[in-house]
N, C-alpha and C positions, 0 to 999 in steps of 0.2 A: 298322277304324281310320279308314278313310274318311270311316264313314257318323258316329261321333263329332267328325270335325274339320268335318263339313258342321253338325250338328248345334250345334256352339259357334258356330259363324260366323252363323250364322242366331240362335242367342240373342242374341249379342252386338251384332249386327246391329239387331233386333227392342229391346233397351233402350238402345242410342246413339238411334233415333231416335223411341223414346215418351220421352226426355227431350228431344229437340228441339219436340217438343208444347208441353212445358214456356212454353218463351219465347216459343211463338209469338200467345200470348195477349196479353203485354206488348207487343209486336210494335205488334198492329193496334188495340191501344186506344192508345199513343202516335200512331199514323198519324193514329185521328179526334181526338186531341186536336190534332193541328198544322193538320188539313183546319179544324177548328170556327175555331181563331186566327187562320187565314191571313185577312186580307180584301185581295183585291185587286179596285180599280175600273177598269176600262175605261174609257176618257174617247173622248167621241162625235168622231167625225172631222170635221172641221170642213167647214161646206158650201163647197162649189162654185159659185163661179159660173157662170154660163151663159156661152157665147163668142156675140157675136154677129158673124156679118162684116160687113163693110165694103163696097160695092158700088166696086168701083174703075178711076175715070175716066181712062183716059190722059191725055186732053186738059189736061185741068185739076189733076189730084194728081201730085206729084213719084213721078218712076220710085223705085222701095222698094232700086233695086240700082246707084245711082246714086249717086256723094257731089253734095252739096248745091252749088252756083256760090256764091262770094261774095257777098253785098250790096255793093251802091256805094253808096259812103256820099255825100253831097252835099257836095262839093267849097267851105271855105268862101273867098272871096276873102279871099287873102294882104293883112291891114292894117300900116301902118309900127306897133311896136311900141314904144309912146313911154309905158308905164310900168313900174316898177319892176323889175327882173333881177338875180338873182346872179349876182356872176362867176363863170363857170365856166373861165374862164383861170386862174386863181392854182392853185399847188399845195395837192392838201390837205395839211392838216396831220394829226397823230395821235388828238385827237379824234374826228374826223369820221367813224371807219368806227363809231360807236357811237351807240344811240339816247341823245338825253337819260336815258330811265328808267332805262339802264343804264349810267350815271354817275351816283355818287356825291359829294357835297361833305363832306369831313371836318375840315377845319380850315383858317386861315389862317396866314401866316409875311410875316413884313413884312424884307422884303432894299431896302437903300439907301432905304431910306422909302419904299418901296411896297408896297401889301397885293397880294399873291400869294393865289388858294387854291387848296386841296392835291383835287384831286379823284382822283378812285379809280376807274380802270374795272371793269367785271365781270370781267374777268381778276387783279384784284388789282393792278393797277399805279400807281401815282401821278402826278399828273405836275403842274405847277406851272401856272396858269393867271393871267394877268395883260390888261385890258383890249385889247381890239384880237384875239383868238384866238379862233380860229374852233372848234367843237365840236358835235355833234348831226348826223342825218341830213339838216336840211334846211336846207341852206347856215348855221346859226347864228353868230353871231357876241357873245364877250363885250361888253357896254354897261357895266358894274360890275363889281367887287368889293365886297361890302363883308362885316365879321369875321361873317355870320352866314348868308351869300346871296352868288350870283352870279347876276345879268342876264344872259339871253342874248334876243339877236333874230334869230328864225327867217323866213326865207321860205316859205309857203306857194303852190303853185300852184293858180289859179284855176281849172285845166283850160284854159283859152282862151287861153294863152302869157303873162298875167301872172300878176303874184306879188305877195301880200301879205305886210305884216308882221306878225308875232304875236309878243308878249312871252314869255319863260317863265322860269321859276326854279330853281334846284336851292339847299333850304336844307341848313344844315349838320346834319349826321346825328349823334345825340348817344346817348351810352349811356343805357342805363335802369337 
């Protein structure tokens, strides 16, 4: 009884794996069809430079583990300062923390017979602007109104403690 249940195990054995044969042909002709497909390129490592050193002079080259001393700058003599300044005593107004480019002019409204215009900050806000009012980052001051434009006159700094003037404009913003 034995030697028959040794003998089925062993058939049985013997044709589970000559049908594995089977597939193992599909197997490794799939493998060379994906090896033939695949292309991958290698990309060249890129060169290296050469280091060269440096021979280095105490005397003369800055210590490498040391921060740098300032530069002194040349001291220029203090001159009386006899042209043009904005005041920087006056309170700002609400304007002024805004660049011109980011104010908008939207319309005018004429209150007790004077043109007022309606400008629009980047936060969305409006506010009423009428000659003599100060707006923009560089001391600006309105010069006009008129129903299409507001004048403003900026002070620019020369760098050397004066300041010029420069004209500039905000027109009215119109839908399309």
């Amino acid at each position: 009884m034995k030697k028959l249940a040794l003998v089925t195990l062993l058939l049985t054995t013997a044709v589970s794996l000559s049908a594995c044969g089977k597939y193992d042909d599909d197997i490794q002709q799939t493998a060379q069809n994906a090896l033939r497909q695949a292309t991958s390129r290698i990309e060249e490592l890129p060169k290296v430079n050469t280091f060269v050193a440096m021979k280095f002079e105490p005397k003369t080259d800055r210590m490498p583990f040391v921060l740098p001393k300032p530069e002194i700058s040349m001291v220029q003599p203090l001159k009386p300062l006899d042209c043009e300044q904005p005041d920087r005593e006056r309170p700002m107004e609400e304007l002024e923390q805004f660049a011109l480019d980011n104010l908008f002019m939207k319309g005018t409204i004429s209150i007790d017979g004077k043109l007022k215009a309606i400008i629009q900050t980047a936060d969305g806000v409006l506010v009423n602007v009428t000659p003599g009012m100060h707006m923009g980052l560089n001391f600006g001051k309105v010069v006009r109104v008129a129903p299409d434009s507001v004048e403003v006159e900026e002070f620019i700094s020369d760098g050397k403690g004066c300041w010029d003037k420069r004209s500039s404009r905000l027109d009215l913003i119109t839908a399309e």
